[in-house]
N, C-alpha and C positions, 0 to 999 in steps of 0.2 A: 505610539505617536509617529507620523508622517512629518518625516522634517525637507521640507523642497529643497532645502540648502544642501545636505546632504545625500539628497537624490539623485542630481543632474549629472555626477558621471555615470551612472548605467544605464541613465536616461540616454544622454548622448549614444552611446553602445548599440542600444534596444533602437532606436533611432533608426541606423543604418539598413536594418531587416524588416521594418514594417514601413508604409505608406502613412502621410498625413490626416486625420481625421477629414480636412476640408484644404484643398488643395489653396483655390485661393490666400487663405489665411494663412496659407503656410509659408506664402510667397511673396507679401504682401507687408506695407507698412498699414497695420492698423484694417488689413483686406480692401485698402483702397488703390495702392500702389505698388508695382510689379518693382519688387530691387531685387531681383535678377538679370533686369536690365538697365542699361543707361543708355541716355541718348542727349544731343547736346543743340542747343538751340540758339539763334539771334536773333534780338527786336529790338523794342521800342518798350519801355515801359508806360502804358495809356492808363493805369489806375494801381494805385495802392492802401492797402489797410493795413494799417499798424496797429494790430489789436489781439488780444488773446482770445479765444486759445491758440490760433496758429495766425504769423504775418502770412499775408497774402496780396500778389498783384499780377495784372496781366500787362501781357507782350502780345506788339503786334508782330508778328513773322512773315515771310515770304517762305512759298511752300516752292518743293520742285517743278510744278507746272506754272511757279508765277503769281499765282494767286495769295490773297492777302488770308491769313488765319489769326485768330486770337487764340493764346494759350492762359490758362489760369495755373498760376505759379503757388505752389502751398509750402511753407516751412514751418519751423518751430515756434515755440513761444516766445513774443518779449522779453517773458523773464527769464529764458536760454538767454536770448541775444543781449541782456541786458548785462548778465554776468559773463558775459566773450566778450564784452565792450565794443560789440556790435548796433548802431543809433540808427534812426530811422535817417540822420542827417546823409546816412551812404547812400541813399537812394530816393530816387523823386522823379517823379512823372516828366517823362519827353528824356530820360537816359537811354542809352544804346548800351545794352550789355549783352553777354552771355552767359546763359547757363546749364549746367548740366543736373543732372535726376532722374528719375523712376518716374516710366510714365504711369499713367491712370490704366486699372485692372479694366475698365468699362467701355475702354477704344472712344473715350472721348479727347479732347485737346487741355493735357491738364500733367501737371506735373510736380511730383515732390521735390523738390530741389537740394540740392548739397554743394555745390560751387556755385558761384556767383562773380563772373568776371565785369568790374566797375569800368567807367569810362577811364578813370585814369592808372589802368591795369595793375592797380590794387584788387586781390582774390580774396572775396570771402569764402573760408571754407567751416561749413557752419553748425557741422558735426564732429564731435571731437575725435569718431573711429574714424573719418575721410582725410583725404589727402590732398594735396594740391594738385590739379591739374593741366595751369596754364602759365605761372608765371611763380617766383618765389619770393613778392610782394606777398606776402599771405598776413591776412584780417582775419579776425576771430580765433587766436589761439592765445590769448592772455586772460584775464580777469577772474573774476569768483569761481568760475564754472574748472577753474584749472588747480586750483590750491588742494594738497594731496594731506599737508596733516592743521590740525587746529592750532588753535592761540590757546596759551596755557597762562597767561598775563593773567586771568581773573575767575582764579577758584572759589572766590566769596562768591559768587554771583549764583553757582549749584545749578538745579537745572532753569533758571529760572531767567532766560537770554531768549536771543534771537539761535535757531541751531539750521544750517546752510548745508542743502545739499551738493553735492559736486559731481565732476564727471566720472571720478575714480569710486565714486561709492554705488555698488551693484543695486539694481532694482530691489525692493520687497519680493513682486513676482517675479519669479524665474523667465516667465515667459513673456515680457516685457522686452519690447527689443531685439531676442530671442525665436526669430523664426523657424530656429529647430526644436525648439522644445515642443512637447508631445503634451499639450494640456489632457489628454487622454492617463493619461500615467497619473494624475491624481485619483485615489481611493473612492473614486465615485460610488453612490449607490444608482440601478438601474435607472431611476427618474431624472438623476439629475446626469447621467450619461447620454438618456433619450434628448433633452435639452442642448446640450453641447452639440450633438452629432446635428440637429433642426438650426444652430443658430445662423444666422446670414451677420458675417461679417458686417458687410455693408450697409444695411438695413434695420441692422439690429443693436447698434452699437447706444449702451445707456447714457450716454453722455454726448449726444448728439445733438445738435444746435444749443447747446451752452448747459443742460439739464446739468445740474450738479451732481458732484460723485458722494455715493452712501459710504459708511463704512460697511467693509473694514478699506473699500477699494481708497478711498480719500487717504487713508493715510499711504499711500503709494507716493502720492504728490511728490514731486521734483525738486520743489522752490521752499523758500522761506518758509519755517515755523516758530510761534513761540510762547515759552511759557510764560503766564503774569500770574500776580499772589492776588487774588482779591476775595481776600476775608469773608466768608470760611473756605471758598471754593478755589479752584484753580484752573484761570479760564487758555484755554487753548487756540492760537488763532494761526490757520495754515492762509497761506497765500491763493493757493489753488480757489475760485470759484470763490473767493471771501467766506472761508468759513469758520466759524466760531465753531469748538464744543465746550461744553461746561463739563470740568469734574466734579462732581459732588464730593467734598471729604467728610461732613457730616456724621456720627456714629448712626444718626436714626433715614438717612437717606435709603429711598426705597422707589424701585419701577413703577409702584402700587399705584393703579388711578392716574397714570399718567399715560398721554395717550404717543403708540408706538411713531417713532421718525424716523428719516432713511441713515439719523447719524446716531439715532437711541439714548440711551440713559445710562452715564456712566457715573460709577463709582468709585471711588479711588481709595486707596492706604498705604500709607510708608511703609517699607521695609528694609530699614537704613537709610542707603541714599536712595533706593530704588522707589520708584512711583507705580503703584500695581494698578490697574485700572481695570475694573469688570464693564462691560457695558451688554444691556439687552433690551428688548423692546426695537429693534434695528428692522423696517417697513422696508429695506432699500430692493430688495428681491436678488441682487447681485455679488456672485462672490467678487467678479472682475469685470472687465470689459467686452471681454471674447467668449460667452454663452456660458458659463458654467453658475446656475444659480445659489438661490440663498434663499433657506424660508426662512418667516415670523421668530421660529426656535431657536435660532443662530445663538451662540454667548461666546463672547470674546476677551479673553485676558489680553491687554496688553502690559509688558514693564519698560520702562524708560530709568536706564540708567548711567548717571554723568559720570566720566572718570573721576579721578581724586582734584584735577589738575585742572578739570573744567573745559580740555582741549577736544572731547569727544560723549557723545553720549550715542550707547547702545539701545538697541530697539530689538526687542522681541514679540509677538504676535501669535496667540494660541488659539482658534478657531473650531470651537466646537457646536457641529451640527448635524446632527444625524440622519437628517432627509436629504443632505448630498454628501456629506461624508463618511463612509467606513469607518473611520480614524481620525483621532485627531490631527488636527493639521497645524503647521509650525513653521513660520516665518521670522526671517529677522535681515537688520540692517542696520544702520548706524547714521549720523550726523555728525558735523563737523561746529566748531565754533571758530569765526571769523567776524574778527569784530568790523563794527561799521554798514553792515548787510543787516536792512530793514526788510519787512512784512509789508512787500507794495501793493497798493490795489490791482484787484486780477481785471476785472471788467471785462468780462465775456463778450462777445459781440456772436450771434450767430452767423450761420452761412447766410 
């Protein structure tokens, strides 16, 4: 068994003496943004969209010869900013601020953002690894996104809650966030190494203009999850992209006749407290985001398991597929419970 969690310190190691697969990618938020650099801007705020997947709005700027330029500003999700107690009320068209980010990989006028100086020198800083840059008014470092252990108030309840991701809790993928990790160091087999090495960042990203995420990558999601009991089944509703799965608990529940999806057919059975979930039948073609695929064969364990106390529930993820895996592969993460944190509408809006 391939456990990633386990992996990443020799990873790191092995790291230092080889070259990245795809340079871009490796330097890059998402291969669309260079943070390796920063650079720091002033305008005019002439349009904004408060919408997920990411806020977005432009600034007019004056360049060094004088001339007028628009920049397009891209950051996180709402339901980041939503848990920093970050509102759309901070900002609004005909504002003069400034900000600093990673410009665009493509030498266009366009920037990911991570501070945010307000007109009334109140600093959004709107990443929880960033810093402040301009003043020690600093916005966005309280709310949901910052609570490090759970509420243990309500162990009746089992897994059967709202469960809230945070900023202290690591990715599922390793390589999330992680622009040193070496998606190369997964136990590829040759086909699904030829794919990785072919894929374009920027071009190739499944999830591009709102297309929903398959599993197993959906359950990476960030935000809100939760369980509900609805007799016989137990239905699953993640925040990300509004999506439902069903677990079947059923003894005679079967894939049979039922035609493949990009989130599949799951089956579920207790094992104590633990919730074991097989799912197959998964069309989605993706292990992840960044080129490494998935065929039709995929089968997936997942176990979900609550503490005693109700304050935390573990996640485990076993991924077994032998047209891109060697090995099985093995993922895990955990969730938090914090009461009061609902399952908000995502509503994608494309580019």
């Amino acid at each position: 068994m391939f456990s990633m969690n386990n992996a990443i310190g020799w990873i790191a190691l092995i790291c230092v003496f080889i070259l990245p697969f795809d340079a871009s990618a490796h330097h890059s938020r998402n291969g669309k943004f260079d943070n390796t650099v920063m650079i720091e801007l002033e305008g005019e705020i002439t349009r904004l969209t408060w919408k997920n997947p990411h806020v977005r709005f432009t600034i007019r700027v004056r360049s060094n010869d004088g001339e007028e330029e628009l920049w397009e500003i891209e950051t996180t999700s709402i339901s980041h900013l939503r848990n920093q107690n970050i509102t759309k009320a901070l900002l609004a068209v005909g504002d003069k601020v400034k900000v600093a980010g990673n410009p665009s990989v493509r030498g266009v006028s366009a920037m990911w953002v991570t501070n945010v100086l307000l007109t009334n020198q109140q600093e959004l800083v709107i990443d929880p690894k960033d810093k402040p840059r301009w003043t020690d008014q600093i916005l966005g470092r309280s709310g949901v996104r910052f609570v490090e252990e759970g509420d243990a108030s309500a162990p009746e309840l089992g897994i059967y809650r709202v469960w809230t991701h945070t900023a202290v809790i690591p990715m599922l993928f390793p390589s999330t966030g992680n622009p040193d990790f070496d998606l190369s160091s997964y136990p590829l087999t040759d086909v699904a190494r030829s794919a990785l090495a072919a894929h374009d960042p920027i071009n190739d990203n499944p999830t591009a203009n709102c297309r929903p995420k398959g599993m197993p990558t959906i359950m990476e999601q960030p935000y809100p999850l939760e369980f509900i009991a609805q007799d016989p089944d137990i239905v699953l509703r993640l925040e990300e992209y509004d999506t439902t799965r069903i677990i079947h608990m059923t003894d005679d529940a079967t894939p049979k006749g039922k035609s493949p999806h990009r989130l599949g057919y799951s089956i579920g059975r207790w094992e104590d407290q633990t919730l074991v979930v097989t799912t197959t039948g998964i069309n989605y073609g993706h292990f992840n985001q960044t080129g490494i695929p998935l065929s039709d064969a995929v089968e997936i364990e997942e176990r979900f398991t609550p503490s005693d106390d109700g304050s935390r529930m573990d996640y485990k993820m076993k991924i077994m597929d032998p047209a891109t895996f060697t090995e099985q592969i093995e993922l895990q993460k955990y969730w938090l419970y914090v009461p009061g944190v609902t399952v908000e509408p995502y509503g994608c809006v494309s580019n």
